[in-house]
N, CA, C and O atoms as a GROMACS GRO file, in nm:
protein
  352
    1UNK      N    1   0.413  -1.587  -0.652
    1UNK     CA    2   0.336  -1.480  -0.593
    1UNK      C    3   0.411  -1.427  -0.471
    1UNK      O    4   0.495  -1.497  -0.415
    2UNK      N    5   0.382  -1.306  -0.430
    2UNK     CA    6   0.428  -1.211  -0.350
    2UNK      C    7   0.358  -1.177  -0.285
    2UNK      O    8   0.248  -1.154  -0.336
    3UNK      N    9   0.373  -1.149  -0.116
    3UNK     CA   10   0.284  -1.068  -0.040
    3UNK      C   11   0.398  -1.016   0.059
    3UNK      O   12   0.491  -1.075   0.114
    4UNK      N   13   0.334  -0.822   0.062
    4UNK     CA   14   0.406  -0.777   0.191
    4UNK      C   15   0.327  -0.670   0.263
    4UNK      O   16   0.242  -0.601   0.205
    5UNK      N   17   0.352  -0.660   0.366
    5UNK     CA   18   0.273  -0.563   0.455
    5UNK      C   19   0.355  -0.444   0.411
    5UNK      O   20   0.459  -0.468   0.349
    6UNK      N   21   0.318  -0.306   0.440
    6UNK     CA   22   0.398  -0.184   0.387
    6UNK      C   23   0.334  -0.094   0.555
    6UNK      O   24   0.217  -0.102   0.593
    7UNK      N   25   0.404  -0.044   0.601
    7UNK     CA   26   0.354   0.085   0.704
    7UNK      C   27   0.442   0.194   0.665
    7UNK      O   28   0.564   0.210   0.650
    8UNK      N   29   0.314   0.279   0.653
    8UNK     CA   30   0.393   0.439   0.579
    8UNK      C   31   0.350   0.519   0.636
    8UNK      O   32   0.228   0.525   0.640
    9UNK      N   33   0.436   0.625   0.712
    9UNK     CA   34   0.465   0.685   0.799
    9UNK      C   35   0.464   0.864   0.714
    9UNK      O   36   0.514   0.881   0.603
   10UNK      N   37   0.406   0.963   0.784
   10UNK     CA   38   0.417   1.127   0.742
   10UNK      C   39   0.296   1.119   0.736
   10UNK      O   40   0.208   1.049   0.787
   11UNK      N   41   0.306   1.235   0.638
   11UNK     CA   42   0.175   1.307   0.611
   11UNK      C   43   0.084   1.234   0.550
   11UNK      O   44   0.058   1.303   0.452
   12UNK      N   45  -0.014   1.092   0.540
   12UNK     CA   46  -0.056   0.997   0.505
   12UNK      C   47  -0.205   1.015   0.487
   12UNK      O   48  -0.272   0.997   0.386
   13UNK      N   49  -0.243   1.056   0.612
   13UNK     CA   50  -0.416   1.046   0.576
   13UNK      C   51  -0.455   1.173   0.580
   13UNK      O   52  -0.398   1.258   0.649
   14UNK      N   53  -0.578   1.199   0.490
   14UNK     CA   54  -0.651   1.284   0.477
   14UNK      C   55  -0.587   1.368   0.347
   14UNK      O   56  -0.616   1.484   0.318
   15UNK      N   57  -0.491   1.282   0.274
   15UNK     CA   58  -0.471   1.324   0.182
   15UNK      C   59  -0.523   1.266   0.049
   15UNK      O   60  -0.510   1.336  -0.051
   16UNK      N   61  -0.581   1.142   0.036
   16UNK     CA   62  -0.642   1.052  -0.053
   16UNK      C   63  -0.546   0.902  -0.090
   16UNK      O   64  -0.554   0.825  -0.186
   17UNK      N   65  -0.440   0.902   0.051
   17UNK     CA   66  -0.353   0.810   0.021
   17UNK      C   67  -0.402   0.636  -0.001
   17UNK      O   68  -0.358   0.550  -0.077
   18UNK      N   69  -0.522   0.632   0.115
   18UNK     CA   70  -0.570   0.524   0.069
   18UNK      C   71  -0.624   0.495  -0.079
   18UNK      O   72  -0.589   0.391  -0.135
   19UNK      N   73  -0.696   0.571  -0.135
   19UNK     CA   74  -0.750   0.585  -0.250
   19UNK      C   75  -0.671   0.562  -0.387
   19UNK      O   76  -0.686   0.483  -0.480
   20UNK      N   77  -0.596   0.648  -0.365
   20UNK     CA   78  -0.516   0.635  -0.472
   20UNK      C   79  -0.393   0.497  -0.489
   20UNK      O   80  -0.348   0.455  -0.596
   21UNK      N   81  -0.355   0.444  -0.338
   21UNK     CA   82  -0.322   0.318  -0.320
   21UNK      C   83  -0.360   0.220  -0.409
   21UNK      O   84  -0.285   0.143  -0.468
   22UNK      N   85  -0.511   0.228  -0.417
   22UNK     CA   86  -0.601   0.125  -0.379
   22UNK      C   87  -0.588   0.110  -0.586
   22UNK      O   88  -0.554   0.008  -0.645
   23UNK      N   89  -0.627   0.241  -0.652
   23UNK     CA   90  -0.598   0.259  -0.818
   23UNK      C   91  -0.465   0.200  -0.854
   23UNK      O   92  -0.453   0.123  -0.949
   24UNK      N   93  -0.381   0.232  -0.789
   24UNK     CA   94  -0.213   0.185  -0.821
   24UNK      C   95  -0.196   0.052  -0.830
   24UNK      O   96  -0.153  -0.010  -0.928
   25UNK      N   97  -0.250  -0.017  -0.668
   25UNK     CA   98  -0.289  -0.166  -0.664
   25UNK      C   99  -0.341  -0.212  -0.774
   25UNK      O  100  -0.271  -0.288  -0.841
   26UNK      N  101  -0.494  -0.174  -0.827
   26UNK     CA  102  -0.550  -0.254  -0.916
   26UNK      C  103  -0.471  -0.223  -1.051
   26UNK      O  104  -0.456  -0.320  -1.126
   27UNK      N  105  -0.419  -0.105  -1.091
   27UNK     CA  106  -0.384  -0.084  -1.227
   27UNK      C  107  -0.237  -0.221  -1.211
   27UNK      O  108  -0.181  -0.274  -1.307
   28UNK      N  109  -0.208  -0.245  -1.077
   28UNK     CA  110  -0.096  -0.326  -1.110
   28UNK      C  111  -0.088  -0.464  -1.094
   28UNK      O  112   0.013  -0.535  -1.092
   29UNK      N  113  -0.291  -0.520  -1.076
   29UNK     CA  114  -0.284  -0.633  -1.056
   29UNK      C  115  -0.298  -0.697  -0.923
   29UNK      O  116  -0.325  -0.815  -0.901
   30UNK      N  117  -0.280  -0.623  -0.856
   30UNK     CA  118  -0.253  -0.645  -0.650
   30UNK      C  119  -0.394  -0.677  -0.628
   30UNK      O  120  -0.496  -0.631  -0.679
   31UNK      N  121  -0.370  -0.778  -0.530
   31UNK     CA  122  -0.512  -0.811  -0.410
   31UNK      C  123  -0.487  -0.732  -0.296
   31UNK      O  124  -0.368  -0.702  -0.296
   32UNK      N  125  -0.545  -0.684  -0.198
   32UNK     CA  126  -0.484  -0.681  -0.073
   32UNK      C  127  -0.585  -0.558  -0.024
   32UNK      O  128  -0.706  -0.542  -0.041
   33UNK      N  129  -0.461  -0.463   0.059
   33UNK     CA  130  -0.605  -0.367   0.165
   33UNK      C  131  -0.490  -0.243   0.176
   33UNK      O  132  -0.368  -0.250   0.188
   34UNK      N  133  -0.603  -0.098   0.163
   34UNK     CA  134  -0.498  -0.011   0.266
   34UNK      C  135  -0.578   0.036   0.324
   34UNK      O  136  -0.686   0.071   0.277
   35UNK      N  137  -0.521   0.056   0.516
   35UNK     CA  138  -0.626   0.111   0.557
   35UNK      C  139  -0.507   0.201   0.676
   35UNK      O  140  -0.390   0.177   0.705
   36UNK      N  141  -0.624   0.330   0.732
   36UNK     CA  142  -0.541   0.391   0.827
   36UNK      C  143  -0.571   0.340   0.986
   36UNK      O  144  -0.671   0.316   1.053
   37UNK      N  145  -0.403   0.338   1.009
   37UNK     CA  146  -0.392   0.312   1.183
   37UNK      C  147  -0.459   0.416   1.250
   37UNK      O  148  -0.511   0.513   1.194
   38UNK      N  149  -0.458   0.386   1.404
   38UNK     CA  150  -0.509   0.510   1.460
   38UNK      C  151  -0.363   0.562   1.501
   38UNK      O  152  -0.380   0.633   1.600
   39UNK      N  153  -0.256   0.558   1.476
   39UNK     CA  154  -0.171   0.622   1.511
   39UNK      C  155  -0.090   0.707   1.352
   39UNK      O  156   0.027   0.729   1.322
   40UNK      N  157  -0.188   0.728   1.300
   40UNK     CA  158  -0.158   0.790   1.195
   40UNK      C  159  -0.088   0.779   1.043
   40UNK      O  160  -0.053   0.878   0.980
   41UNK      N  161  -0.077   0.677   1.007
   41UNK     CA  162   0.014   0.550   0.955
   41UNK      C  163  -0.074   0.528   0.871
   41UNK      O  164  -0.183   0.582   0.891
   42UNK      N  165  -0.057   0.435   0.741
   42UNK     CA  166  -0.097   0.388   0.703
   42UNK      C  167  -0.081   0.232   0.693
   42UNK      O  168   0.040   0.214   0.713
   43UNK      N  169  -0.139   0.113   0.672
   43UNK     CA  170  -0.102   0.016   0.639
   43UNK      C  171  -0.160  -0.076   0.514
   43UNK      O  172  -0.282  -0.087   0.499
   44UNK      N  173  -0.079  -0.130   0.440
   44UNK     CA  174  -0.092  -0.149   0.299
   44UNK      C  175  -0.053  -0.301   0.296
   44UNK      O  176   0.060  -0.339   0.323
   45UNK      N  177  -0.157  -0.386   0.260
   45UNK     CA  178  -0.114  -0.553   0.214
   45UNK      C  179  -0.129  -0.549   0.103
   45UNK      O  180  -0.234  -0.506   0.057
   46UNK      N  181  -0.030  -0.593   0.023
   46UNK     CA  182  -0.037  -0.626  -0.096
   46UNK      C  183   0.019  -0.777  -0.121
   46UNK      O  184   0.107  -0.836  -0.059
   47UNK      N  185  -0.076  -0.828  -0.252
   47UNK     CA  186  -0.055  -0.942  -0.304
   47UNK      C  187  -0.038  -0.972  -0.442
   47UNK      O  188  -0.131  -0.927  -0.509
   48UNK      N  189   0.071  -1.049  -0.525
   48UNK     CA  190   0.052  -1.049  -0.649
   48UNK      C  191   0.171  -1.091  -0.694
   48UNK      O  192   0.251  -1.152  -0.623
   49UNK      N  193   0.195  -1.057  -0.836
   49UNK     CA  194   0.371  -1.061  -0.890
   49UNK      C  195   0.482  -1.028  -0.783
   49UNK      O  196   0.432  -0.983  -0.680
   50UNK      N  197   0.589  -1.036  -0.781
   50UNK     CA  198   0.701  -0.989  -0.737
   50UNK      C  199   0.750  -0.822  -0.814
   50UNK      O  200   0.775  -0.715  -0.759
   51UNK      N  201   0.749  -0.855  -0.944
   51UNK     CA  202   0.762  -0.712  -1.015
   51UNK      C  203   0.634  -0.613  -0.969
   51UNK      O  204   0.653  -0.492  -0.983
   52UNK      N  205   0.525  -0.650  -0.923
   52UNK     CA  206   0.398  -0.557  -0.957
   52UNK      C  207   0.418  -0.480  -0.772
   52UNK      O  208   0.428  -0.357  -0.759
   53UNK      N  209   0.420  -0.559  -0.668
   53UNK     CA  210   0.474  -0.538  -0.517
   53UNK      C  211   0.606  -0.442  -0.514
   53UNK      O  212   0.620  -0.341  -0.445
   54UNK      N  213   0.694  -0.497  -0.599
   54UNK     CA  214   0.807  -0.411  -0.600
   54UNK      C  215   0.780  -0.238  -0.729
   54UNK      O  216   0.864  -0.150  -0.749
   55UNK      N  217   0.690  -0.244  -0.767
   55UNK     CA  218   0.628  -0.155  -0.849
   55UNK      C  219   0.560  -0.044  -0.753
   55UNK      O  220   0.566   0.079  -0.759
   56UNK      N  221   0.484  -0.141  -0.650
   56UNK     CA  222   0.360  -0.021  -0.585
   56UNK      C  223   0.467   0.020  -0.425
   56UNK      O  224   0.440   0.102  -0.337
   57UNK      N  225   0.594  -0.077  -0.437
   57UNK     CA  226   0.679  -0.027  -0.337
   57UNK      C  227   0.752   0.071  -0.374
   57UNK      O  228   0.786   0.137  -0.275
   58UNK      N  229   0.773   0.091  -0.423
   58UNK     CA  230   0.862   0.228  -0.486
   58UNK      C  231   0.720   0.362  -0.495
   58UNK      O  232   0.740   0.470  -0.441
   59UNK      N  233   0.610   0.339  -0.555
   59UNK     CA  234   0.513   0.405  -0.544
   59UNK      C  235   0.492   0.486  -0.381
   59UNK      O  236   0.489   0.607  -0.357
   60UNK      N  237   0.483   0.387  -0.299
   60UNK     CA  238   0.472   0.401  -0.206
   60UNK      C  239   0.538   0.538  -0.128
   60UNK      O  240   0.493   0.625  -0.054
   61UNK      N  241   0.637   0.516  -0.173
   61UNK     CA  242   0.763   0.614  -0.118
   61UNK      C  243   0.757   0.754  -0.130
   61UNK      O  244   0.821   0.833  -0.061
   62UNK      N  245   0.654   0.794  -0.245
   62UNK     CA  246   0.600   0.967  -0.233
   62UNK      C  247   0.448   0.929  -0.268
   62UNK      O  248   0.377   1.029  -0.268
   63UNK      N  249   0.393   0.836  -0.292
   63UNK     CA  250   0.191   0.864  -0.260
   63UNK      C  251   0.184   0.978  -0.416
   63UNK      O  252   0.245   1.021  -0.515
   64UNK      N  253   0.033   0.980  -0.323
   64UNK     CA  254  -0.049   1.116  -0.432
   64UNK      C  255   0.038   1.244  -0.387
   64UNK      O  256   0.104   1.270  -0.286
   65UNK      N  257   0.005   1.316  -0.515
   65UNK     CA  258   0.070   1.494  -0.447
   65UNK      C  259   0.073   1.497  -0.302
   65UNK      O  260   0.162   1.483  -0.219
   66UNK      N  261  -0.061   1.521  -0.298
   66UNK     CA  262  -0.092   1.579  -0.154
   66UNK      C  263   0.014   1.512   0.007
   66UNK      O  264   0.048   1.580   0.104
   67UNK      N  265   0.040   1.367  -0.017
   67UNK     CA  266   0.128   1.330   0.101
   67UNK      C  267   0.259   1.404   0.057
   67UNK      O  268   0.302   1.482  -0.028
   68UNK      N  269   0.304   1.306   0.203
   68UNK     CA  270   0.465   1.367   0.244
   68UNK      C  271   0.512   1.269   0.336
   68UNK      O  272   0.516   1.271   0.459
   69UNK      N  273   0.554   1.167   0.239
   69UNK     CA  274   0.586   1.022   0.278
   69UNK      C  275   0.714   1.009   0.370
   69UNK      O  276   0.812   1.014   0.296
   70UNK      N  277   0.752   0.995   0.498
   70UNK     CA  278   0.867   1.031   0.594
   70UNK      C  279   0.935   0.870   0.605
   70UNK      O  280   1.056   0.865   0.627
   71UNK      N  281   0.877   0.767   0.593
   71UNK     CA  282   0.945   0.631   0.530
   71UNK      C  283   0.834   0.512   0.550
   71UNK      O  284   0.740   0.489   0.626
   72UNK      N  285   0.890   0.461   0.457
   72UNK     CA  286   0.804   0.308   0.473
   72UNK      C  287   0.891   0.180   0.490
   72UNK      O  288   1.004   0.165   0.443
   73UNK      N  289   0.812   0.072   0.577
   73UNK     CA  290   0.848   0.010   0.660
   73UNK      C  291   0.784  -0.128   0.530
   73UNK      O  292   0.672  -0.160   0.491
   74UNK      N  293   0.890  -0.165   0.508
   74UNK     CA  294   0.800  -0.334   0.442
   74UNK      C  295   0.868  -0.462   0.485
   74UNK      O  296   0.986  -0.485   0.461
   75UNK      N  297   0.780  -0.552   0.557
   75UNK     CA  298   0.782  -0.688   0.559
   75UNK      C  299   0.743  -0.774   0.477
   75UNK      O  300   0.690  -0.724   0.377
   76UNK      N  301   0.749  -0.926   0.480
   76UNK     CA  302   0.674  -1.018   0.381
   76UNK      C  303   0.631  -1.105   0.450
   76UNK      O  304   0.688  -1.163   0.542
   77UNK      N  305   0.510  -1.120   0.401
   77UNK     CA  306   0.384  -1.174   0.474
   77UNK      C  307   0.397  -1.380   0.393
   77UNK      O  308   0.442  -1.417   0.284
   78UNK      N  309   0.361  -1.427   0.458
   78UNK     CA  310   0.283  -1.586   0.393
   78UNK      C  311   0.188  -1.564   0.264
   78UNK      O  312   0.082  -1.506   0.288
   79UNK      N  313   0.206  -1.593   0.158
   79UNK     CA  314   0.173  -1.615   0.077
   79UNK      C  315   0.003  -1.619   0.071
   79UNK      O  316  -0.038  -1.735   0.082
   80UNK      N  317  -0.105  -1.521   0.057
   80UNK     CA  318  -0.205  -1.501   0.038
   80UNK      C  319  -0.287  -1.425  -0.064
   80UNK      O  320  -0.257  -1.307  -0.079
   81UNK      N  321  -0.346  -1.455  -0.106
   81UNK     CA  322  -0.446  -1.376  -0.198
   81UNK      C  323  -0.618  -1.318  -0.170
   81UNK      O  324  -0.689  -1.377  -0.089
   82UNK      N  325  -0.658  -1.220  -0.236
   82UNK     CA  326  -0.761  -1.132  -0.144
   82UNK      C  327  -0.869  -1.133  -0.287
   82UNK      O  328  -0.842  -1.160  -0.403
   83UNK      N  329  -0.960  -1.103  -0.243
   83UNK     CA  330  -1.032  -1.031  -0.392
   83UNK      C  331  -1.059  -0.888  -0.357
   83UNK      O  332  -1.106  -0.830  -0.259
   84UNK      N  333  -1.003  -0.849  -0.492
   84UNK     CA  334  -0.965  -0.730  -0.500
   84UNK      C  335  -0.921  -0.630  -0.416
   84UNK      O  336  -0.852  -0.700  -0.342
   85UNK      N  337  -0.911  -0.528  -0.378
   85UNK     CA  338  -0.779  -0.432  -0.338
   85UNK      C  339  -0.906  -0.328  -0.232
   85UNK      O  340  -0.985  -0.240  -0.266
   86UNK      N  341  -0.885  -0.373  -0.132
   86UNK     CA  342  -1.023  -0.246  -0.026
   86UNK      C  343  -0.894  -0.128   0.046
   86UNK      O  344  -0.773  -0.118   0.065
   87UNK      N  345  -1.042  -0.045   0.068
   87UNK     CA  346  -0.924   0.028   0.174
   87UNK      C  347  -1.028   0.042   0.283
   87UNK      O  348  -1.143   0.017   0.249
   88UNK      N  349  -0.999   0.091   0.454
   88UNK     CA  350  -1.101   0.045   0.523
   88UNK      C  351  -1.018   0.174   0.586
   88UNK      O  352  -1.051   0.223   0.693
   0.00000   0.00000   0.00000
């Protein structure tokens, strides 16, 4: 199992980025959370496969239409698991 934090940076909220995160996550199996910073950011834990993390990381990198993804930042977290995939 895999876990990494993701911070994604641009045009992020108010576009449905959490949301559609959150579909990508589950269609790929992921536990975890996306939720928005107050500094405009998003932040994304994900948990699961190694292929399925490295799946919603590449995702990550252009979002739904509507964003305008300027880069994402990923670390790896301690090994945890969530039930199911929130966004807050």
């Amino acid at each position: 199992m895999t876990c990494a934090r993701f911070i994604v940076t641009g045009k992020v909220q108010g576009v449905f980025f959490r949301a559609s995160t959150r579909e990508r996550a589950l269609r790929l199996g992921l536990t975890g959370h996306a939720k928005n910073l107050a500094n405009g950011n998003v932040e994304v834990v994900a948990s699961g496969s190694r292929e399925a993390v490295d799946e919603l990381d590449a995702w990550l990198h252009h979002g739904p239409p509507a964003a305008c993804v300027e880069n994402v930042r990923r670390e790896p977290l301690p090994e945890q698991s969530w039930r199911g995939f929130k966004t807050a």
